[in-house]
N, C-alpha and C positions, 0 to 999 in steps of 0.2 A: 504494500500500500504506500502511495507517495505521499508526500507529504502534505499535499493538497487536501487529499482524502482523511490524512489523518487530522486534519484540524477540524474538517467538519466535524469527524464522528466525534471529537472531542465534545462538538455542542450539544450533539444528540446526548453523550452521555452524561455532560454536566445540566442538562434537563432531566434527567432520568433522573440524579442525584437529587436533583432540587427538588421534582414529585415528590419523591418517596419523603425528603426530609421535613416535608411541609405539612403529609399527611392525607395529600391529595389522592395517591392511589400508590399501585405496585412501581418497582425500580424501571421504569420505561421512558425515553424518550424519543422525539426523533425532531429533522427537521428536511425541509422541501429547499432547493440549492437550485438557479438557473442561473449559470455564469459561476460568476463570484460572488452573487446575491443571495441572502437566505431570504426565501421570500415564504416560508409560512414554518410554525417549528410546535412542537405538542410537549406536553408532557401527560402521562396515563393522570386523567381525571373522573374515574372511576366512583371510587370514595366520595372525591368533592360534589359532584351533581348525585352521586346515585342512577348512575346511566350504563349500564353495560357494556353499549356501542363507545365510552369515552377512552378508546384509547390511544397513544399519544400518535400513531399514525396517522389514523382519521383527524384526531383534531390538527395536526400540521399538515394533514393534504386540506383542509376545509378551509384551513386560513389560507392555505395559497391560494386557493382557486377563488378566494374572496379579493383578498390580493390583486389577482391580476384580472378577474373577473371573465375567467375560462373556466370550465370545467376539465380541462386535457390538462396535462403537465407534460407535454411532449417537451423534449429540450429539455427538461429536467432530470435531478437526481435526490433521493431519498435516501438520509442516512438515520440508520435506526438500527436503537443501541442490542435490539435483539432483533432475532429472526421473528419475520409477522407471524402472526397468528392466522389462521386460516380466515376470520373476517377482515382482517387488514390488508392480508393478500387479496382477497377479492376488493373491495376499496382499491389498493394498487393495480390492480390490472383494470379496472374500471377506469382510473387516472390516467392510465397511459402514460408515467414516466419513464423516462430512458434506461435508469439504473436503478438499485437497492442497493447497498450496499448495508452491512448488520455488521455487530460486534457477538453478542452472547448468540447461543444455539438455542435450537426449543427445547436441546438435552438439558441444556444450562438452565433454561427456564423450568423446567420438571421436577430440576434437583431444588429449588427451592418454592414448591408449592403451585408453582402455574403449569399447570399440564393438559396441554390444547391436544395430545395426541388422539386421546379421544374423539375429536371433534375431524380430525382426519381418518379414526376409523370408519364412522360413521356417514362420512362422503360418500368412502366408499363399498357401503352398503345397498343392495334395494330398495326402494323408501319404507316398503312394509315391513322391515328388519329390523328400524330403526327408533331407537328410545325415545324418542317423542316421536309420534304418530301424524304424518301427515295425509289428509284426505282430502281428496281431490272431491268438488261440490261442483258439477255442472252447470252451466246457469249461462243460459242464452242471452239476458243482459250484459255480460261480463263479452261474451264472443261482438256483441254489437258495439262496444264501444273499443277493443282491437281493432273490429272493423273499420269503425270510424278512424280511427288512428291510421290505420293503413292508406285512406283516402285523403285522409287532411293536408293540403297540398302546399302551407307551410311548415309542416312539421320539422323541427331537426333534431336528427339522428344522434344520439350518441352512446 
């Protein structure tokens, strides 16, 4: 890692440090990098809102993308202080950043009490297999306004 790379992750991790020590949430940080610009950075705010989805990925992709007022982060890079979690990954590939780059593993994160591995087994599961029970409800309402969505001839895609 060059030296470039190592400053950033510095900030991801001294964000992580600063979560944890404030009481905000778990040791996590991260931050959103286009150029030499940090243009959006988190820390796990878990704890502080009482929000599940708060962690420090989504909230520095959400400030970027408020930031520059895109929702892509193409040209960008994400440094975070651990390996995403399997909703931060989907978050990052919805971004469309150029890179991740991580410090700790999800092994790392396991050995102290955060263990997402579950949450990859059951990806890869059939959905009827799977500890919470999802059921598909039919409903022709639902297909009409896809429909409509399909037709709406400003729509954009992303």
């Amino acid at each position: 890692m060059g030296e470039r790379e190592q400053r950033f992750m510095q900030m991801a991790i001294a964000l992580s440090r600063e979560g944890m020590n404030s009481g905000k949430g778990g040791p996590f940080g991260a931050i959103v990098v286009r150029g030499e610009e940090v243009i959006g950075k988190g820390c796990n705010n878990v704890l502080a809102h009482m929000d599940p989805t708060a962690h420090a990925e989504i909230i520095a992709i959400r400030n970027a993308c408020s930031s520059t007022r895109d929702f892509h982060l193409e040209g960008c890079e994400i440094y975070t202080s651990c390996e995403p979690c399997p909703m931060c990954l989907g978050a990052i590939y919805w971004a469309r950043p150029d890179k991740v780059y991580y410090a700790n593993t999800r092994s790392d994160a396991a050995a102290i009490g955060f263990d997402d591995d579950f949450i990859y087994r059951e990806l890869s599961l059939p959905i009827s297999q799977r500890k919470i029970p999802l059921i598909a409800l039919e409903h022709p309402e639902a297909l009409q306004v896809f429909a409509r969505w399909g037709k709406k001839p400003d729509k954009e895609i992303y």
